[in-house]
N, CA, C and O of each residue as an XYZ file, in Angstrom:
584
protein
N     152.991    138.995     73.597
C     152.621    137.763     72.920
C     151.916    138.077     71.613
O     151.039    138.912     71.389
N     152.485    137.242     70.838
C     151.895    137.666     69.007
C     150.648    136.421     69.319
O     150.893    135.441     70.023
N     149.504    136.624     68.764
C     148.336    136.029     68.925
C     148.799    134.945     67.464
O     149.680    135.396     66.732
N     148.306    133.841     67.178
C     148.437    132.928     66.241
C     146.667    132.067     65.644
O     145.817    131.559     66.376
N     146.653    132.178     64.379
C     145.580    131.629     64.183
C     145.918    130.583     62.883
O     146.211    130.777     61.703
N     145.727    129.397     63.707
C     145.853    127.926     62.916
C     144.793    127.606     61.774
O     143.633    127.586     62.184
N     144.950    127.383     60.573
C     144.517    127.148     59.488
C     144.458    126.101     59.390
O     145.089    125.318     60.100
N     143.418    125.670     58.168
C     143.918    124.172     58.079
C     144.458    124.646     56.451
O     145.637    124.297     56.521
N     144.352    124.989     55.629
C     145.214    124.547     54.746
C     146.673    126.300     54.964
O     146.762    127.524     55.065
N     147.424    125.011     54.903
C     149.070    126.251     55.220
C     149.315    126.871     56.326
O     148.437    126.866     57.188
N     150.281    127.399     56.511
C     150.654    127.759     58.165
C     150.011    128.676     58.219
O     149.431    129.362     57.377
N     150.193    128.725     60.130
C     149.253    129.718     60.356
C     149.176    131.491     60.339
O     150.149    132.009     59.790
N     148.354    132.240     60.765
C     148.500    133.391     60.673
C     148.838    133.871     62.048
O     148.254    133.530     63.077
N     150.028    134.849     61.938
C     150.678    135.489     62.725
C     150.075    137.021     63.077
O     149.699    137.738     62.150
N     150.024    137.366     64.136
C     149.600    139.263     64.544
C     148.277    139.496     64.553
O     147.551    138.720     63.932
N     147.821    140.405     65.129
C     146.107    140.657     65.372
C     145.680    141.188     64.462
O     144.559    140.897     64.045
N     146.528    142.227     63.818
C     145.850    142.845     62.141
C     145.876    141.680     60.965
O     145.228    141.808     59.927
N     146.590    140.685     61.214
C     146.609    139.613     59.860
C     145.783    139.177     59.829
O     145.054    139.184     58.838
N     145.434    138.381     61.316
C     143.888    137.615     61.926
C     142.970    138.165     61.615
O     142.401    137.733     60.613
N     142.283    139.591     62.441
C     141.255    140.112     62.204
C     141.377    140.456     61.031
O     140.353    140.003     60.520
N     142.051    141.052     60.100
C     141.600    141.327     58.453
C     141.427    140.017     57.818
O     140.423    139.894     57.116
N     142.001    139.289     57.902
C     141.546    137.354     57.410
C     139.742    137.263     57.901
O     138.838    137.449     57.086
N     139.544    136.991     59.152
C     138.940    136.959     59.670
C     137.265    138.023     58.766
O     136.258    137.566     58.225
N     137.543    138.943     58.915
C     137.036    139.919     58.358
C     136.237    139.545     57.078
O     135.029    139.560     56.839
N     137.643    139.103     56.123
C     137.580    138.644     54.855
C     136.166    137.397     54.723
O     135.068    137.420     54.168
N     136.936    136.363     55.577
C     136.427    135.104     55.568
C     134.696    134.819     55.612
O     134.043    133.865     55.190
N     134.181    136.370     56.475
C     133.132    137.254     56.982
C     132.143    137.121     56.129
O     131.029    136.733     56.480
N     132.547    137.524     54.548
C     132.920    138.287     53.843
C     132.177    139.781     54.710
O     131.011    139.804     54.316
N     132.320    140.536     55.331
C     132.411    141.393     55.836
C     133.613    142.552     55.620
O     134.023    143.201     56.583
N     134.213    142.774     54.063
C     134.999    143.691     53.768
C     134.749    144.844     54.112
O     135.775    145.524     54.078
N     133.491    145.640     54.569
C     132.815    147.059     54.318
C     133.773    147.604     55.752
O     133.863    148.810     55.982
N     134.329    146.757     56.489
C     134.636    146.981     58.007
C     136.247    147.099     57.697
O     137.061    147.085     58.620
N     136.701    147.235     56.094
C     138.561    147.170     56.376
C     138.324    148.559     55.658
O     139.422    149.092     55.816
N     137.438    149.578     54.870
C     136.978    150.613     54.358
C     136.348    150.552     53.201
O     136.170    149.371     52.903
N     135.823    151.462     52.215
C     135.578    151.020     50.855
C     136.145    151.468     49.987
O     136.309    150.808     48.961
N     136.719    152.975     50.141
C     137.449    153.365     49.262
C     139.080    153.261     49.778
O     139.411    152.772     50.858
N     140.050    153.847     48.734
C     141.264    153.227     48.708
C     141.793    154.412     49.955
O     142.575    154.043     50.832
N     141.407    155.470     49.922
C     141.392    156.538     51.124
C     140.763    156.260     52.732
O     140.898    156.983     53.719
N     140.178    155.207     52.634
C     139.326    154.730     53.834
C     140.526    153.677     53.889
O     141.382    153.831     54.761
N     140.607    152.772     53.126
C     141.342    151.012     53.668
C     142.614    152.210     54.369
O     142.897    152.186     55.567
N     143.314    153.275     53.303
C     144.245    153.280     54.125
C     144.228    153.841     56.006
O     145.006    153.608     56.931
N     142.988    154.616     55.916
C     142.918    155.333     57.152
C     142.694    154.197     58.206
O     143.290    154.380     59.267
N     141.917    153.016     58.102
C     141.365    151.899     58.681
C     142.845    151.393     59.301
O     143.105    151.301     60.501
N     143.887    151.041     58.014
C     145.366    150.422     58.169
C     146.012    151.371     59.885
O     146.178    151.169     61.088
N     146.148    152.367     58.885
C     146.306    153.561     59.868
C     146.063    153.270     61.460
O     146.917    152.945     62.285
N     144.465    153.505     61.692
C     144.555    153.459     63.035
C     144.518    151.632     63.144
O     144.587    151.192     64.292
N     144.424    150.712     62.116
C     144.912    149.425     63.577
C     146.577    149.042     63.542
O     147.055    148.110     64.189
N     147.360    149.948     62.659
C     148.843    150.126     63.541
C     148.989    150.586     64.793
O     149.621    150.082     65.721
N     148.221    151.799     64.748
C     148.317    152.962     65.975
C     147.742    151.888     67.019
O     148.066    151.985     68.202
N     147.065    151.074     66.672
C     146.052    150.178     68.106
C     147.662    149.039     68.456
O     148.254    148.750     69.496
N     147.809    148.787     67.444
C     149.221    147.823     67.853
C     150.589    148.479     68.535
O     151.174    147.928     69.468
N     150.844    149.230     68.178
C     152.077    150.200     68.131
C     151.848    151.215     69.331
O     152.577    151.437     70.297
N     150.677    151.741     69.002
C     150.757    152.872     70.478
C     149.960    151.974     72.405
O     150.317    152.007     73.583
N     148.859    151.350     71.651
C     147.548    151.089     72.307
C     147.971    150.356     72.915
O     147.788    150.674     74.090
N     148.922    148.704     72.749
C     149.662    147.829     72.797
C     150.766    147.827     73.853
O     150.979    147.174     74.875
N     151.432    148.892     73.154
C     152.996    149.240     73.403
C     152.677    149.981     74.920
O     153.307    149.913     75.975
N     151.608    150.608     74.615
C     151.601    151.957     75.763
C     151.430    151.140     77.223
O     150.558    150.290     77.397
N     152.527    151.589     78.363
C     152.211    150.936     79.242
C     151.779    152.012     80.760
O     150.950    151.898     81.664
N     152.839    153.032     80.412
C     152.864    153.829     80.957
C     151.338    155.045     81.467
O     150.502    155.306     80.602
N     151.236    155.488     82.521
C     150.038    156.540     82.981
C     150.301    157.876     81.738
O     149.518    158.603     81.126
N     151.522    157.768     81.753
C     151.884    159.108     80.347
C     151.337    158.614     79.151
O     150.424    159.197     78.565
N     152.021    157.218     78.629
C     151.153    157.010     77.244
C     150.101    156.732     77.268
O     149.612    156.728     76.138
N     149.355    156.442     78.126
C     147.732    156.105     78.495
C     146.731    157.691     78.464
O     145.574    157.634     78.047
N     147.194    158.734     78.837
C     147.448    160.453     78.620
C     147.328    160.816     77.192
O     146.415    161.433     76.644
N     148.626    160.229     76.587
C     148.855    160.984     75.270
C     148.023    159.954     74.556
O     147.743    160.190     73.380
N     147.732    159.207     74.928
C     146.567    158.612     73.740
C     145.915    158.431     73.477
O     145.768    157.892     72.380
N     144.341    158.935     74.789
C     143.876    159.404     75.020
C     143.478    161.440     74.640
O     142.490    162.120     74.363
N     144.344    161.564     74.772
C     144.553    162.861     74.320
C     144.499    163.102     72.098
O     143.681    163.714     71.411
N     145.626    162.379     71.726
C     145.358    162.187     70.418
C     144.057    161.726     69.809
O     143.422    162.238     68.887
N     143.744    160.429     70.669
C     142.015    159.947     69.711
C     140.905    160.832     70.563
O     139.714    160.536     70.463
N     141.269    161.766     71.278
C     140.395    162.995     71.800
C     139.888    164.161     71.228
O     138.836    164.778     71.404
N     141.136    164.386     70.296
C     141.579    165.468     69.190
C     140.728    165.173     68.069
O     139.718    165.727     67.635
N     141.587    163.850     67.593
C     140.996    163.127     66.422
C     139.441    162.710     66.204
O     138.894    162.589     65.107
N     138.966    162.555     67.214
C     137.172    162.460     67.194
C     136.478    163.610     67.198
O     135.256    163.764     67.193
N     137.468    164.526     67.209
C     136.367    165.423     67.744
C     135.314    166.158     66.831
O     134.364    166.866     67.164
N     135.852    165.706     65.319
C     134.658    166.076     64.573
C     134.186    164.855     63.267
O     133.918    164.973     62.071
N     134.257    163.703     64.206
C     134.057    162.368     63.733
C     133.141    161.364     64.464
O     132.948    161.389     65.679
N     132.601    160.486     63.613
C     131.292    159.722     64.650
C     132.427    158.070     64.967
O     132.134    157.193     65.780
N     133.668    158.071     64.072
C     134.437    156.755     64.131
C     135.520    156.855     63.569
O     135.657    157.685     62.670
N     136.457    156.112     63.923
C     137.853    156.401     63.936
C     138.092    156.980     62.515
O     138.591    158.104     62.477
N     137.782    156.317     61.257
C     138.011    156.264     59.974
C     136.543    157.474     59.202
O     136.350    157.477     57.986
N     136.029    158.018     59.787
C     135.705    159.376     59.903
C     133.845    158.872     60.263
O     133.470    158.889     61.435
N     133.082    158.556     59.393
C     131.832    158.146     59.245
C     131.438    157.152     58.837
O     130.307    157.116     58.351
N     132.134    156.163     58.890
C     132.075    154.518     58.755
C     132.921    153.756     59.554
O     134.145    153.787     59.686
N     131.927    152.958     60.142
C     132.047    151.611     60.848
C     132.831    150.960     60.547
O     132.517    150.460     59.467
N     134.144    150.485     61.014
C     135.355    149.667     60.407
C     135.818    148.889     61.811
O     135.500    148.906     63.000
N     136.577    148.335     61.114
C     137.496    147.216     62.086
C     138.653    147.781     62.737
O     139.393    147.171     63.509
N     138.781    149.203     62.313
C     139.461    149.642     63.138
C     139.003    150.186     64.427
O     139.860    150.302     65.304
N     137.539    150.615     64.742
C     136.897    151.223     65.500
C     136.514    149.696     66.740
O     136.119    149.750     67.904
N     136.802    148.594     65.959
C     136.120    147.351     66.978
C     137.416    147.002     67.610
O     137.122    146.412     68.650
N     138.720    147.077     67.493
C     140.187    146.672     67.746
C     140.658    148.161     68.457
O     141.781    148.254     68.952
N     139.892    149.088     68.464
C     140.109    150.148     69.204
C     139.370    149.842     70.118
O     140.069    149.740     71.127
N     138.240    149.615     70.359
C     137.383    149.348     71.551
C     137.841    148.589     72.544
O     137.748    148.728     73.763
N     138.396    147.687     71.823
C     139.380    146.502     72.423
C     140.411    146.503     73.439
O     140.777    146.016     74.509
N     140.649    147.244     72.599
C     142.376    148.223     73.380
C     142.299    148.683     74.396
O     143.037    148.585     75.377
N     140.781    149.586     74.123
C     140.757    150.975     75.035
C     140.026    150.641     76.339
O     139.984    151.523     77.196
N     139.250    149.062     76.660
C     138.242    148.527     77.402
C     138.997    148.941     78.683
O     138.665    149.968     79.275
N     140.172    148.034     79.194
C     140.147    148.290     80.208
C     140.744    149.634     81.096
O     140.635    149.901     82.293
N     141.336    150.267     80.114
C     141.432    151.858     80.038
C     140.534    152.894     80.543
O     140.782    153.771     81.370
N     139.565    152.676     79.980
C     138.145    153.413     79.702
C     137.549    152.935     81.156
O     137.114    153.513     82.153
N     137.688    152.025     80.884
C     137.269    150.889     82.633
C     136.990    151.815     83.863
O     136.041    152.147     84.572
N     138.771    152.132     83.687
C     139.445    152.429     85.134
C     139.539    153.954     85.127
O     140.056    154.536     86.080
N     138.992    154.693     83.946
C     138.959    156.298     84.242
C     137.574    156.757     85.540
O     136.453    156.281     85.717
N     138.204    157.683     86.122
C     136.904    158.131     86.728
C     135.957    159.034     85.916
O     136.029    159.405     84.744
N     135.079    159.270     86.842
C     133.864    160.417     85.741
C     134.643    161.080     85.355
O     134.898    160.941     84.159
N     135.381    162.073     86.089
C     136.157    163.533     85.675
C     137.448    163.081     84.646
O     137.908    164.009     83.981
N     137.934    162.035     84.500
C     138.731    161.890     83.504
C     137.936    161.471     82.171
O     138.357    161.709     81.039
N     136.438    160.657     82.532
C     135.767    160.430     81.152
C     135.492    162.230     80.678
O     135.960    162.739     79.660
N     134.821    162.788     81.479
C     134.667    163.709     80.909
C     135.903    164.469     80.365
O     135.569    165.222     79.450
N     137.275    164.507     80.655
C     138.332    165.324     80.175
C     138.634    164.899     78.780
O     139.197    165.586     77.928
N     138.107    163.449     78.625
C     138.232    162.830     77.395
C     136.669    162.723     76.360
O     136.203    161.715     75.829
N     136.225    163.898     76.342
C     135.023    163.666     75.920
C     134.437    162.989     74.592
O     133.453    162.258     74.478
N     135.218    163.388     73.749
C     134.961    162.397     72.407
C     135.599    161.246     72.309
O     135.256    160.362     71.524
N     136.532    161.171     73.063
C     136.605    159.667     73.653
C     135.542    158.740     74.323
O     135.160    157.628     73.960
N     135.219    159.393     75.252
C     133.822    158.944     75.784
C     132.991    158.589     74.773
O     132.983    157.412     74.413
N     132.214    159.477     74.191
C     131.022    159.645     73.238
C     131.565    158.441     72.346
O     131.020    157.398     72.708
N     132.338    158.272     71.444
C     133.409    157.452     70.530
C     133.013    156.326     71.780
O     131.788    156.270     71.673
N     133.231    155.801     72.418
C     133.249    154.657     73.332
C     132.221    154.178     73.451
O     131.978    153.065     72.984
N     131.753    154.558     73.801
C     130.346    154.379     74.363
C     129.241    154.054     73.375
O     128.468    153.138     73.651
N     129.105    154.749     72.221
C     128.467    154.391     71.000
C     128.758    153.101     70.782
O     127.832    152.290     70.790
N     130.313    152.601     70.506
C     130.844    151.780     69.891
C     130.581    150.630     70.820
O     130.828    149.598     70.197
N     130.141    150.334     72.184
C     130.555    149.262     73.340
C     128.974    148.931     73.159
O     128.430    147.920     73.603
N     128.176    150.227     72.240
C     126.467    149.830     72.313
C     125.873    148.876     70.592
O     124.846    148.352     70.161
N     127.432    149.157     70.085
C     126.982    148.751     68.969
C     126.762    147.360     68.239
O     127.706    146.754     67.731
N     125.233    146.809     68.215
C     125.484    145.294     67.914
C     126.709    144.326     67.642
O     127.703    144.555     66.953
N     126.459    143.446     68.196
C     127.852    141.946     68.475
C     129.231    142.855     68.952
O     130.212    142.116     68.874
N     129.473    143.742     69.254
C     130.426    144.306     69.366
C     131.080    144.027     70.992
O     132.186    143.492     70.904
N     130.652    144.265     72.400
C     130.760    144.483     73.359
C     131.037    142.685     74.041
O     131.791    142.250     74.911
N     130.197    142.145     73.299
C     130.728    140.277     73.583
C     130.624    140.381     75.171
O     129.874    141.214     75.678
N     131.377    139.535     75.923
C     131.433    139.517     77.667
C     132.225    140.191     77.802
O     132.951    139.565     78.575
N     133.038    141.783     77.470
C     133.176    142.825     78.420
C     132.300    143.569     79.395
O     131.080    143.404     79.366
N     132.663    144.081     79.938
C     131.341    144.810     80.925
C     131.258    145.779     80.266
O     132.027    146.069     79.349
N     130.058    146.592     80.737
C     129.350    147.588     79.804
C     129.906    148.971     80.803
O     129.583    149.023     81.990
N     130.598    149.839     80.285
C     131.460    150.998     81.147
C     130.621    151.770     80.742
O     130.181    152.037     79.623
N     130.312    152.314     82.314
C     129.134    153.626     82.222
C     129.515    155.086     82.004
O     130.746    155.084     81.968
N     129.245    155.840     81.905
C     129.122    157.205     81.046
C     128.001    157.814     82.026
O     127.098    157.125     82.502
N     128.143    158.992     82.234
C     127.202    159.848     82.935
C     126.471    160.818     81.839
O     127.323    161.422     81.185
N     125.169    161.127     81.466
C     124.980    161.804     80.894
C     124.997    163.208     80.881
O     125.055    163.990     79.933
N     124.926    163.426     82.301
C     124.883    165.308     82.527
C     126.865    165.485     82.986
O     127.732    164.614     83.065
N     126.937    167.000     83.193
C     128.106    167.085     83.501
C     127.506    167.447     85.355
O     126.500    167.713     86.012
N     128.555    167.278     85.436
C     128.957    167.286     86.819
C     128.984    168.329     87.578
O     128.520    168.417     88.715
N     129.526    169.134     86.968
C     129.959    171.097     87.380
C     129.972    172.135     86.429
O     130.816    171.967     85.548
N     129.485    172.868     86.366
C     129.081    174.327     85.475
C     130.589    174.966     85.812
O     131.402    174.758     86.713
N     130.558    175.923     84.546
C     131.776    177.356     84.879
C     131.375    177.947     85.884
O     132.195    178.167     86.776
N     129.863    178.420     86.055
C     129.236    179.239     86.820
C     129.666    178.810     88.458
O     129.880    177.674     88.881
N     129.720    180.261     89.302
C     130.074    179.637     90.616
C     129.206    180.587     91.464
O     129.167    180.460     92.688
């Protein structure tokens, strides 16, 4: 289902990236689509990937590999679009809620900058709204040592 948002002047807006970047706009809250022309595009970037992969993905495999990619990709980043807070990082949260939900400890931890990336983001003012708040363990669980 394509989400629809009714205007009053002219038809309405079609798709979740049209909405939320309107939306955004309307805000005026631009600082959240990037600031430079290297940021808007990285922002664009991942809220395709949130439509296209996040969306699309239905499967325990693509739920794996995509997980696995924004695992990679965080791993030397505080937010999707590297060190700023964007609208791509709040439409990722989105995506990833009931995902993140249903991992156990040992899969949060296999996904660790996923985790960390999550968890920041689910703490971060107006952000989390009436989702539930998905817990995170702070210690690990099991050492190499045996």
């Amino acid at each position: 289902q394509v989400p629809v948002l009714q205007t009053n002047n002219g038809p309405g807006l079609r798709g979740l990236m049209t909405i939320a970047a309107h939306l955004v706009r309307q805000a005026r809250k631009d600082q959240l689509l990037g600031s430079t022309a290297e940021e808007k595009a990285v922002v664009q970037q991942w809220l395709e990937y949130r439509v296209t992969r996040v969306n699309g993905g239905s499967s325990k495999e693509d739920t794996r590999t995509i997980l696995k990619d924004l695992n990679i990709h965080l791993e030397d980043k505080v937010y999707l679009a590297g060190n700023i807070f964007t609208l791509a990082d709040i439409l990722m949260y989105y995506g990833l809620h009931h995902i993140m939900a249903d991992l156990t400890v040992q899969e949060k931890e296999k996904y660790l900058n996923v985790s960390r990336w999550f968890n920041h983001i689910q703490h971060y003012p107006g952000v989390r709204q009436h989702l539930s708040d998905v817990v995170f363990i702070k210690n690990r669980l099991y050492t190499n040592a045996h």
